[in-house]
C-alpha positions as CSV (number, residue, x, y, z in Angstrom):
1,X,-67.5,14.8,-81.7
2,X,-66.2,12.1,-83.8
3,X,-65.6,9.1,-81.9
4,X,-61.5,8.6,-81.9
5,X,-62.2,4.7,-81.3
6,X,-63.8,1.4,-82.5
7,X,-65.3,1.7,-79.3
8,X,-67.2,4.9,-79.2
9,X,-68.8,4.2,-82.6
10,X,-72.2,4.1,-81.8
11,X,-74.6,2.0,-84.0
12,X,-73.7,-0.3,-86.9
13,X,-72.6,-3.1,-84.2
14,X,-73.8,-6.1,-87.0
15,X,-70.5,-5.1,-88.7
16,X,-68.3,-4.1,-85.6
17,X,-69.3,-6.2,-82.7
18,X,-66.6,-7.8,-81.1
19,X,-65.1,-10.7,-83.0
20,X,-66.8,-9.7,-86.4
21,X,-64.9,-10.0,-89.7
22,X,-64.9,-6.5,-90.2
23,X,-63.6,-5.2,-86.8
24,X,-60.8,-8.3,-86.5
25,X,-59.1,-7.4,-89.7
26,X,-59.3,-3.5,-88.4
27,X,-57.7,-4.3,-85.2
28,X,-55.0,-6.3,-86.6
29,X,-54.2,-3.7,-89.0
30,X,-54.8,-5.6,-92.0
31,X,-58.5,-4.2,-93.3
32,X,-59.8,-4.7,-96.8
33,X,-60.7,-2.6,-99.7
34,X,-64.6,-2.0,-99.0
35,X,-67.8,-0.2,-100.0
36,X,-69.4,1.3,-97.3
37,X,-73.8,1.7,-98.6
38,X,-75.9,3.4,-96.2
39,X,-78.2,6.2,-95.8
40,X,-76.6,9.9,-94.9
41,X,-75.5,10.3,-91.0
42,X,-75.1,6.5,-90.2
43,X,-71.6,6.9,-89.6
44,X,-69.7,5.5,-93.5
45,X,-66.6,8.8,-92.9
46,X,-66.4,8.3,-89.6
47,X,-65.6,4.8,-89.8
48,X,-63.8,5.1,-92.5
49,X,-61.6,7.6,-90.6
50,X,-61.6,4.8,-87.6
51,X,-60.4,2.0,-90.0
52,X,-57.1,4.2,-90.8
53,X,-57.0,5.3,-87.4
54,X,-57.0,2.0,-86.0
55,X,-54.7,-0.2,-88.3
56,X,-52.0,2.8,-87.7
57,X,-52.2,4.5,-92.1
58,X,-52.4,7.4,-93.5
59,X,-56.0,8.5,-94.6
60,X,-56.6,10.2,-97.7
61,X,-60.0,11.4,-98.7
62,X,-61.8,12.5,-102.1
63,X,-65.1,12.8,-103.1
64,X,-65.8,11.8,-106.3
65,X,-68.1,14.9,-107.1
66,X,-65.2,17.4,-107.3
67,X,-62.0,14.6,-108.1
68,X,-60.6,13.0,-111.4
69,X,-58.2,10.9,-112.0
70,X,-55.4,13.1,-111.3
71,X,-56.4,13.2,-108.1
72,X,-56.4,9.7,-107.4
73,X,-53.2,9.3,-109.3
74,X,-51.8,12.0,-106.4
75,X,-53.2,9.7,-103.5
76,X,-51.3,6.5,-105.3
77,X,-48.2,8.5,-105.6
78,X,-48.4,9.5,-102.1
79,X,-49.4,6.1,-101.3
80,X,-46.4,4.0,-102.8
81,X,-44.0,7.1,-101.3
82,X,-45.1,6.0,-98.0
83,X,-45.0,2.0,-98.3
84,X,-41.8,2.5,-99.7
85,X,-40.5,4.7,-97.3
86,X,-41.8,3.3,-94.5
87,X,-44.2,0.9,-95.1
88,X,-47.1,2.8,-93.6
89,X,-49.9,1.7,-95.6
90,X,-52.6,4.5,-96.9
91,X,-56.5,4.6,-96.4
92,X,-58.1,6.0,-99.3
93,X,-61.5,7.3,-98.7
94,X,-63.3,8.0,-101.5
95,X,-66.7,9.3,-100.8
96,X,-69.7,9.5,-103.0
97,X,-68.2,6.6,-105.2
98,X,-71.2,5.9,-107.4
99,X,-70.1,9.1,-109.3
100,X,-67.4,8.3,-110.7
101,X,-67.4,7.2,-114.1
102,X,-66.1,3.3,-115.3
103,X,-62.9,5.3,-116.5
104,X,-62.5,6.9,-113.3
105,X,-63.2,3.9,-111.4
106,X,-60.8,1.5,-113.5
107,X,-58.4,3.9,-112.5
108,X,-58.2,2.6,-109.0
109,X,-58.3,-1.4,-109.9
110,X,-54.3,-1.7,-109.9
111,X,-53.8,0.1,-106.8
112,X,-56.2,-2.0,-105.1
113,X,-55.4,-4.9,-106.6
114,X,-51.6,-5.0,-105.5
115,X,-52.7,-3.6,-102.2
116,X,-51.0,-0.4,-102.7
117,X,-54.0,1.3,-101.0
118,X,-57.2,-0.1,-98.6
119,X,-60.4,1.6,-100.5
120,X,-62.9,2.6,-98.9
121,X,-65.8,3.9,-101.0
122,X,-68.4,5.0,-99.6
123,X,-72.4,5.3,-101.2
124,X,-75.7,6.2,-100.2
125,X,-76.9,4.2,-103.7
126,X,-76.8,0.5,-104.1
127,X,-73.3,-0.4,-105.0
128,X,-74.3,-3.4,-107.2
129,X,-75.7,-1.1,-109.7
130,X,-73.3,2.4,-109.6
131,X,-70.2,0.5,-109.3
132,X,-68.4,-1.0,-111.4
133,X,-68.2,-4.6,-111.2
134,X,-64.0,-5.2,-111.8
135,X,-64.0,-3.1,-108.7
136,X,-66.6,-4.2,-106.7
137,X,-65.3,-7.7,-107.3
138,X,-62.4,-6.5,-105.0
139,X,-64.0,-5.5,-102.4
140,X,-66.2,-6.2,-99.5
141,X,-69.8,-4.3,-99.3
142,X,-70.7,-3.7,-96.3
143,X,-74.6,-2.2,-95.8
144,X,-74.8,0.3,-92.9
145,X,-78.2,0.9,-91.6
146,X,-79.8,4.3,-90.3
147,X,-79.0,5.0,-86.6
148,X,-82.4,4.5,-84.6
149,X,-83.5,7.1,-82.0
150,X,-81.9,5.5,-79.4
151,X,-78.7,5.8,-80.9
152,X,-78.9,9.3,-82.1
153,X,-80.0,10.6,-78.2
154,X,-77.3,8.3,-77.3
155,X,-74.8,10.6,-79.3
156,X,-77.0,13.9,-78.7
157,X,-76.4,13.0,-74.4
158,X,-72.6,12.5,-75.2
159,X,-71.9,15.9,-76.9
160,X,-73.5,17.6,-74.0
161,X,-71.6,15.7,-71.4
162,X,-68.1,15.0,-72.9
163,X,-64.7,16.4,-72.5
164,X,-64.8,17.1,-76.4
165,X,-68.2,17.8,-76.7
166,X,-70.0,21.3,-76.5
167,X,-68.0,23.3,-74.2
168,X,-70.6,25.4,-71.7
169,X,-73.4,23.0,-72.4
170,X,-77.1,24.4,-72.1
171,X,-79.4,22.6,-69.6
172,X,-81.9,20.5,-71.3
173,X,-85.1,19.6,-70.0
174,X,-85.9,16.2,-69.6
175,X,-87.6,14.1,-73.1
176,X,-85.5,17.3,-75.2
177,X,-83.2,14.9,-76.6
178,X,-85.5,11.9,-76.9
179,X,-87.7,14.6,-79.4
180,X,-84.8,15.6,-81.4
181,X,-83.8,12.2,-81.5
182,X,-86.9,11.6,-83.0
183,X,-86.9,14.0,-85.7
């Protein structure tokens, strides 16, 4: 039930109302290295996946609990195949940032430097003090905040009634959602 636009994100409209920094530079396909903080479930993949999506790259994902440096050195490989190939550019999600290590991290300052991939790191623990500060220095922080009740029946009300969401949905009484919603 991912949403397959800028538009169906739901929450997090201080950094992707219309006209903002954030969702200009998206939609003319020129978006920035960033670290995405925020709490679990307020959306940091799945606009991550929307960022590539929308400025028409490839996305590549890691989390840094399970990756290395080889890894990453894969994903820049790929990378600079495709830019000079066909100058597609490459989104490189890497979640869980804060564990990398400063050697791991260093790793990824060239690449980002010379724009060979758009970062996009994601954390649920304050950037300023897991990451490292050669790379945070090239990138924008952005602080997503936890999707209110509201939100989250909005999204609960769209999997049951969507073409893509739950196929044969169950009837719910009304206030059902509004208590999941709430928990």
């Amino acid at each position: 039930m991912r949403p397959v636009s800028l538009e169906e994100f739901v929450g997090q409209e201080h950094l992707l109302k219309p006209g903002s920094a954030l969702r200009a530079a998206v939609e003319q396909g020129r978006p920035h290295s960033m670290v995405l903080y925020g709490p679990p479930g307020s959306g940091k993949t799945t606009l991550a996946r929307l960022i590539a999506v929308t400025s028409r790259a490839a996305f590549e994902e890691l989390s840094a609990v399970n990756a290395g440096r080889q890894e990453v050195r894969e994903i820049l490989e790929r990378a600079g195949y495709r830019r000079s190939t066909g100058g597609e550019g490459t989104v490189m999600f890497l979640d869980e940032i804060h564990r990398f290590n400063k050697a791991q991290q260093d790793t990824l300052l060239p690449a980002v430097e010379e724009g060979l991939v758009t970062l996009v790191g994601a954390t649920t623990e304050n950037p300023y003090f897991e990451v490292n500060s050669a790379l945070l220095s090239r990138c924008r922080v952005y602080e997503l905040s936890p999707l209110g009740e509201e939100r989250v029946t909005e999204l609960l009300r769209r999997a049951l009634t969507s073409e893509r969401g739950i196929t044969d949905p169950p009837r719910v009484e009304p206030g059902v959602l509004e208590f999941l919603a709430a928990r």
